[in-house]
C-alpha positions in Angstrom: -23.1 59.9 43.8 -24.7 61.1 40.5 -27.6 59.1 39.5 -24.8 58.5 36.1 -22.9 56.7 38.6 -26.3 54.2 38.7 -26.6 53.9 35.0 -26.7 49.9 34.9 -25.5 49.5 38.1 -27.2 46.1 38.8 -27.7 43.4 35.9 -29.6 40.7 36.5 -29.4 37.2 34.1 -32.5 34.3 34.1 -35.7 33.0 32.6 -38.5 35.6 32.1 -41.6 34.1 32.1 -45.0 35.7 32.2 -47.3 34.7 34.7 -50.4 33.0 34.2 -52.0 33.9 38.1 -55.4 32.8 39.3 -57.0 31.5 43.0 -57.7 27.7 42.8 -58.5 25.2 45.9 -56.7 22.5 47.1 -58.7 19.9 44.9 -57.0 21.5 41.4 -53.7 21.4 43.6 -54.4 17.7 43.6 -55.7 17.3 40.2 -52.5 18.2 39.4 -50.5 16.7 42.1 -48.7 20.0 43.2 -47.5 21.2 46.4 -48.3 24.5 48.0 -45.8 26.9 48.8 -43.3 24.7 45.9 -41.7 25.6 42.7 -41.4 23.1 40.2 -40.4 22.5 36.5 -43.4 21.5 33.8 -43.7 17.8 33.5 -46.6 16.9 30.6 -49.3 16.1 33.3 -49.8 20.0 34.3 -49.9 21.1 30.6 -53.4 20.9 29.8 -53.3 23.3 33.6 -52.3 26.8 31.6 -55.5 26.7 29.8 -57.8 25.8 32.5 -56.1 28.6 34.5 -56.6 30.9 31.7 -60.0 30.3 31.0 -60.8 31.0 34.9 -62.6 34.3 35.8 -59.8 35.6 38.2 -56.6 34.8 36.1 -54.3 37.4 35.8 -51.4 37.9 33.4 -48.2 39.7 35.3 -44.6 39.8 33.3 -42.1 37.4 36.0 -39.8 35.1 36.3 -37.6 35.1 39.5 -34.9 37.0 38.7 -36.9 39.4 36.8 -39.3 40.0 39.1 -35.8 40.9 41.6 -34.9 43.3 38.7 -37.8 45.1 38.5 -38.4 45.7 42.3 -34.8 46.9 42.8 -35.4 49.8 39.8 -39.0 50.5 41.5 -36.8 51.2 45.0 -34.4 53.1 43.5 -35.7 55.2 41.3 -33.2 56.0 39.2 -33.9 55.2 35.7 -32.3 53.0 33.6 -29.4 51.8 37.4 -30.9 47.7 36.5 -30.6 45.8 33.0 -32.2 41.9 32.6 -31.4 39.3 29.9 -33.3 36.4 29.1 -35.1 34.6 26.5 -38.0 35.4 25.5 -40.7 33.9 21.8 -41.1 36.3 18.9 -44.8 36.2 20.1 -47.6 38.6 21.8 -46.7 37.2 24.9 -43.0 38.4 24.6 -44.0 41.8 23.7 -46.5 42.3 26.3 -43.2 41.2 28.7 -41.3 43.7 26.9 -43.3 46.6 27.2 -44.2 45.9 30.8 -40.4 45.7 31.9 -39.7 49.0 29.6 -42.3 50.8 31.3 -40.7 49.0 35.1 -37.5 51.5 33.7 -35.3 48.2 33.4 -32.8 47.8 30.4 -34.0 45.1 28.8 -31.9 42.9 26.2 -33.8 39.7 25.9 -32.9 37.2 23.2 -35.7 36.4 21.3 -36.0 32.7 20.3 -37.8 32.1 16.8 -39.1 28.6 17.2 -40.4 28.5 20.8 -42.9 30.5 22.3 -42.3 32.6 25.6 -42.2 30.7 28.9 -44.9 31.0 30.8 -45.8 30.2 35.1 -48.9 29.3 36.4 -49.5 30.6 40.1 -51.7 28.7 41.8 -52.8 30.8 45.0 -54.7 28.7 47.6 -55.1 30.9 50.9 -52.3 33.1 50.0 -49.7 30.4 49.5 -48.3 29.7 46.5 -47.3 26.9 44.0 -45.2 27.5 40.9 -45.2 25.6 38.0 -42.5 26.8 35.0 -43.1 25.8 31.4 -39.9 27.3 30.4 -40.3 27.2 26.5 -38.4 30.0 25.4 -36.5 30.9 28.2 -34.3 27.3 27.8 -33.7 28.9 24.7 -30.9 30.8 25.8 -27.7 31.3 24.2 -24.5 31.9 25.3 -23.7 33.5 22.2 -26.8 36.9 22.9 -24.4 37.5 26.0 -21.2 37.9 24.1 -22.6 40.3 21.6 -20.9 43.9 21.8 -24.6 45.6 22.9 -25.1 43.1 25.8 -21.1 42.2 26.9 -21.3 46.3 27.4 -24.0 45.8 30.0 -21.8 43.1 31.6 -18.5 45.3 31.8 -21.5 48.6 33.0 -22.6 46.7 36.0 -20.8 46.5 39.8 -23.8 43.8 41.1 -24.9 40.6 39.4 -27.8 38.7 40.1 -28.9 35.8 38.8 -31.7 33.1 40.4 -30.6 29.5 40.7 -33.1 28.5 38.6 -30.9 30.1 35.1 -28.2 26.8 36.4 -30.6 24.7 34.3 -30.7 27.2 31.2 -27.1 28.7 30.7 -24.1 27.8 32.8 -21.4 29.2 30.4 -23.4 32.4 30.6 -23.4 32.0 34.6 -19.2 31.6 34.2 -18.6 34.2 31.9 -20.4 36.9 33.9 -19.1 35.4 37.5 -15.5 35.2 36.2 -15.8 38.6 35.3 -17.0 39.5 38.6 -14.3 37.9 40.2 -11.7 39.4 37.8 -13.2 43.3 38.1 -13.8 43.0 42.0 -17.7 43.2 41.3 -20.2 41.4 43.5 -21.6 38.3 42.4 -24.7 37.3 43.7 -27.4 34.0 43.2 -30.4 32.4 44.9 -30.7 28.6 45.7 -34.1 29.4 44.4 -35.9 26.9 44.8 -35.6 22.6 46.1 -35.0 20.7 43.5 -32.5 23.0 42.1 -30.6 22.3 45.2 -31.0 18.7 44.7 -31.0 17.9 41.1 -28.8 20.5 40.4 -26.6 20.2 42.7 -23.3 20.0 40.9 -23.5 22.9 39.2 -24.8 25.1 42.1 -21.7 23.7 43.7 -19.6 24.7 40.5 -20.4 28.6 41.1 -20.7 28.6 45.1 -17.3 29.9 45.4 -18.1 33.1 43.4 -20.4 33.6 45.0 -20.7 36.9 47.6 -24.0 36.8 48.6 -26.2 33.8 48.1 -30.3 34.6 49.3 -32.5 31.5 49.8 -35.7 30.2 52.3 -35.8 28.2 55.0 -36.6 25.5 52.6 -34.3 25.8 50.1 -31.4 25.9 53.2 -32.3 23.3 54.7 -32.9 20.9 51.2 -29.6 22.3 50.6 -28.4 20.8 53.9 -29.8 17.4 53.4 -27.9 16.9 50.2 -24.9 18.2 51.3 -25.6 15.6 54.4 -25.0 17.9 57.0 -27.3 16.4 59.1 -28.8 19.9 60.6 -32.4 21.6 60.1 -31.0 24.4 61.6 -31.4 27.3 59.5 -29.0 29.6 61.4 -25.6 26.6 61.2 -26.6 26.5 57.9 -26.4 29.9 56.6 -23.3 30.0 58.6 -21.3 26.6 56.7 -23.0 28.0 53.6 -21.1 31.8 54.2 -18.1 29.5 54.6 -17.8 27.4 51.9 -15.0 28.1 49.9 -14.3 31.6 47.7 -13.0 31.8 44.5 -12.0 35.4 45.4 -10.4 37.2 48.4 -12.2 40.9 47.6 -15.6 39.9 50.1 -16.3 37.6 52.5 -19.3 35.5 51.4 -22.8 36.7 53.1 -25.7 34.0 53.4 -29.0 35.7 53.9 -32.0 33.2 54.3 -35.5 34.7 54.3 -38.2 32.6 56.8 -41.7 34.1 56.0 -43.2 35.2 58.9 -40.2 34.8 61.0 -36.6 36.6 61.3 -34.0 37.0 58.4 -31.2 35.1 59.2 -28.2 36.8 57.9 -24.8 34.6 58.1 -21.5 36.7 57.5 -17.6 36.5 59.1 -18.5 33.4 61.3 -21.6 35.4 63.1 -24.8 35.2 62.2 -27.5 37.5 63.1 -31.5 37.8 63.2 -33.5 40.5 61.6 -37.2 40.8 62.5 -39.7 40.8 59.7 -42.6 43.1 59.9 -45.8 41.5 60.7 -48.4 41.9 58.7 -52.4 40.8 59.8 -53.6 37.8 57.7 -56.7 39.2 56.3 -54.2 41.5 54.1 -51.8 38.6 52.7 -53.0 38.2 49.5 -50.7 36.0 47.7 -46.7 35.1 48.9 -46.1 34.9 45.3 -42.6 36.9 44.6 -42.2 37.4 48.3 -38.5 36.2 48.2 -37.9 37.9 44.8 -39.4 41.5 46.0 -36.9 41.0 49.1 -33.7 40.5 47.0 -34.8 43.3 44.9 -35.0 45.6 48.3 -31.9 43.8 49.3 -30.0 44.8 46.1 -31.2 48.1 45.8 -29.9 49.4 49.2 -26.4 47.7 48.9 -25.4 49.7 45.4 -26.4 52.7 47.4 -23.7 52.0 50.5 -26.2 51.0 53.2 -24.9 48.6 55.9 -26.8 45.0 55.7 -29.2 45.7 58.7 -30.7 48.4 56.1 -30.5 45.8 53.3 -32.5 43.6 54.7 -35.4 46.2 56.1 -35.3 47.7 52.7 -36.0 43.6 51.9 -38.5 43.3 54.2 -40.4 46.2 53.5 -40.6 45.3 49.4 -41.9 41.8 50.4 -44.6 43.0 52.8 -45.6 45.9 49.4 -45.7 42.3 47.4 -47.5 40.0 49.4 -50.4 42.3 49.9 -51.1 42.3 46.1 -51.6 39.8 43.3 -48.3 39.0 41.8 -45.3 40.7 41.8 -46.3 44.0 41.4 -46.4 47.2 43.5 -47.3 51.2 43.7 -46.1 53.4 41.7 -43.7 55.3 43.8 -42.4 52.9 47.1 -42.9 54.9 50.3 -39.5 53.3 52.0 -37.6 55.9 54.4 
């Protein structure tokens, strides 16, 4: 294939937010009553955290967001400039254009919609011994409007792309954008793709998730998310592996592909749950005095992931080209990565 046949190949859809990173112990954890390795949603009482965080020595500011962060590690693996595009919302403010200009210069098409009253959404990354704990003040990026996606410039980007990927965590922003791009996908023979993304999406979210499941061809998640997702569902199993298998099965909206559950486990192997099977990938070990933070772990994977399936490879290859942008990730602060990937 032509690297023209790439041109927008993969569009991604969600809530860029920049992050606000920094290391903190388990007593600010507290202060703040958070949970390590958790993502959660803003609630007033971690407000006044963003400016503690960003008055702390080590605090660094990286562009994110979960599907974003997906986005920009599947252009860094492929190399071909201009094969992803991303749309958001974003705050007419410095903190939008320093998220602009660092996905511009990540070689990703970017089409945010920029919201005049709020200010850009923002994440504080709370690293305690590697783990992580997310906490989203969305601002802008709630901001979304169906109305930026039907525009000419950004429907154009829509009809462009063969993969969409969106994080479960753009349920709570825009679900007629979600069902305008998945109905599309289902219409054109595209693949549609999301993440469970994150607990309490699969909990207090639960109806809608369930809304887009069957357009779904691959959904990605953690052992956590899968087996939240499990609880509520009451399926009465912790077992990642039966999960990922009743989760391929739900239900498709469309014939064209069987529906592929792929549910990342840290340290441990990928379960991958396809055509009633399911099968086990190993994941690279890597020594604990080089983890630096897990923070975009399980976005860096589905950007591998992604990257690897527009280009034909078979799933095994998916998921080390997965496993090798995750273990680049984890060994850095944030979700960034070298300037050229050295993945063969």
């Amino acid at each position: 294939m032509a690297s023209s046949d790439f041109d927008g190949i993969i569009l991604g859809m969600g809530n860029p937010l920049l992050d606000i990173s920094a290391a903190v112990d388990e007593d600010f954890l507290n202060k703040y009553d958070l949970k390590s390795n958790n993502a959660i949603l803003a609630e007033d009482k971690h407000l006044p955290m963003y400016e503690e965080m960003s008055g702390m020595d080590n605090v660094e500011y990286i562009a994110g967001g979960a599907t974003q962060n997906s986005i920009k590690i599947a252009q860094w693996m492929l190399q071909i400039p201009g094969a992803t595009s991303y749309m958001g919302s974003i705050g007419k403010d410095k903190y939008g254009e320093a998220m602009k200009k660092n996905a511009t210069e990540a070689g990703v098409n970017v089409h945010y919609y920029e919201d005049e009253a709020a200010p850009t959404g923002t994440c504080a990354v709370c690293v305690v011994g590697g783990d992580r704990s997310l906490i989203a003040n969305l601002s802008a990026a709630n901001c979304y409007k169906v109305e930026h996606l039907k525009k000419p410039e950004n429907w154009a980007l829509v009809e462009k792309a063969k993969v969409y990927y969106i994080a479960g965590f753009f349920l709570t922003v825009s679900p007629e954008s979600i069902q305008l791009v998945s109905e599309h996908a289902a219409k054109n023979n595209k693949v549609f793709t999301m993440n469970l993304s994150a607990p309490f999406i699969c909990e207090f979210f639960k109806d809608v998730q369930e809304k887009f499941l069957p357009y779904m061809d691959f959904v990605f998640g953690n052992e956590t998310e899968a087996r939240t997702f499990s609880r509520v569902h009451g399926w009465e199993t912790d077992d990642v592996e039966q999960i990922a298998l009743k989760i391929s099965q739900w239900h498709k909206a469309t014939g064209t592909y069987k529906r592929t559950t792929v549910i990342t486990q840290g340290a441990d192997p990928v379960v991958v749950a396809e055509d009633g099977k399911v099968r086990k990938y190993p994941v690279t070990p890597l020594p604990k005095e080089k983890l630096v933070d897990t923070n975009g772990a399980g976005d860096a994977f589905v950007g591998g992931f992604l990257a690897q399936f527009v280009l034909g490879k078979p799933i095994e290859e998916c998921v080390r080209a997965g496993c090798y942008a995750s273990n680049v990730v984890i060994q850095r602060s944030g979700c960034t990565y070298p300037e050229k990937p050295d993945f063969n």
